[in-house]
C-alpha positions as CSV (number, residue, x, y, z in Angstrom):
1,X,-114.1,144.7,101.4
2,X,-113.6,147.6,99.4
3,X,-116.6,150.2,98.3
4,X,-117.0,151.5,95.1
5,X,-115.3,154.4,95.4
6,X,-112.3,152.6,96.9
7,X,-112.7,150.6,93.4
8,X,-112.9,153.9,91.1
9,X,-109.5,155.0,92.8
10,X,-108.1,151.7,92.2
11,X,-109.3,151.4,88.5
12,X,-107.8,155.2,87.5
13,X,-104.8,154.2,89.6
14,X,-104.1,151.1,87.9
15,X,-104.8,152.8,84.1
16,X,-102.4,155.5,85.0
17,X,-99.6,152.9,86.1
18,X,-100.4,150.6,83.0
19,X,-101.9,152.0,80.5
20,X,-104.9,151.2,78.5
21,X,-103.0,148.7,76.1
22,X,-101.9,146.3,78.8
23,X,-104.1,146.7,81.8
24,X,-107.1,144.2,79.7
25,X,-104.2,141.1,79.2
26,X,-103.2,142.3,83.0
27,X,-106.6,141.4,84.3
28,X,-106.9,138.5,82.2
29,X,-103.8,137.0,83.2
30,X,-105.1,137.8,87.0
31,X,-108.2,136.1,86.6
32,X,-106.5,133.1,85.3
33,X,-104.1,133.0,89.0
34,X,-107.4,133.5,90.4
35,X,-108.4,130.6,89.0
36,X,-105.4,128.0,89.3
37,X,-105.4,129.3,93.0
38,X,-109.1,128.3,93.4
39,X,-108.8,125.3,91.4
40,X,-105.7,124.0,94.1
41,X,-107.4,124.5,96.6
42,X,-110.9,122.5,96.0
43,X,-108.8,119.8,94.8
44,X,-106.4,119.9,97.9
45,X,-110.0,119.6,99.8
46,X,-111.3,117.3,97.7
47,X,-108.0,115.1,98.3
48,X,-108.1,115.7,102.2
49,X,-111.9,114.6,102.0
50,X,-111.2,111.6,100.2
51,X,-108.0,110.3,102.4
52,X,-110.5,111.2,105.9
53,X,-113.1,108.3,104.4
54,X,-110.0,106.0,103.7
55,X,-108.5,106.0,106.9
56,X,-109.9,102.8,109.1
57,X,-111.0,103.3,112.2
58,X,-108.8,103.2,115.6
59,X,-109.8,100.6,118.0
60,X,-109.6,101.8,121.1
61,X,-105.9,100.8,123.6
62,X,-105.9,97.4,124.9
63,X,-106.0,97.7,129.4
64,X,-102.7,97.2,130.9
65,X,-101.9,93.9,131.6
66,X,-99.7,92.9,134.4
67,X,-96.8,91.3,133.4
68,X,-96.5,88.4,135.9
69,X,-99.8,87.1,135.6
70,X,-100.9,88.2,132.3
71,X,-104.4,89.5,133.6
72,X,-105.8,92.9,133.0
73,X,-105.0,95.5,135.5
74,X,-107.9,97.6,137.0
75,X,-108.0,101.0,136.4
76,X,-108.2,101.7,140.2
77,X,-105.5,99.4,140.8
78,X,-101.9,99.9,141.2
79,X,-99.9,96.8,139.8
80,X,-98.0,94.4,142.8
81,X,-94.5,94.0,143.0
């Protein structure tokens, strides 16, 4: 992602821009997003987990049944008129 010069350059960059006084409650309040963001997501996960062991099972479709006389149709089989 970044090296640690790219860091450096970011660090004095963001001291300049802030300031000493604010730049610790800035990271502080950035780790704490961090956090809620990560925190969403493992429950979303968790939730989209949960509801895929809920959900029942599909039963596979029924054959076509031919209206007149109520039998299955063959797959191979085009239905009489």
């Amino acid at each position: 992602m970044f090296s640690a010069p790219d860091m450096v350059v970011i660090g004095v960059l963001a001291l300049l821009l802030f300031g000493p006084e604010r730049l610790p409650s800035m990271m502080r309040q950035a780790g704490r997003v961090m956090r809620d963001v990560q925190n969403a997501s493992q429950s979303f996960v968790a939730e989209m987990e949960r509801a895929a062991e809920l959900r029942e099972p599909v039963s596979p479709p029924s054959p076509p049944v031919d209206q007149s006389l109520g039998t299955p149709l063959q797959p191979d089989e085009p239905p009489e008129s």
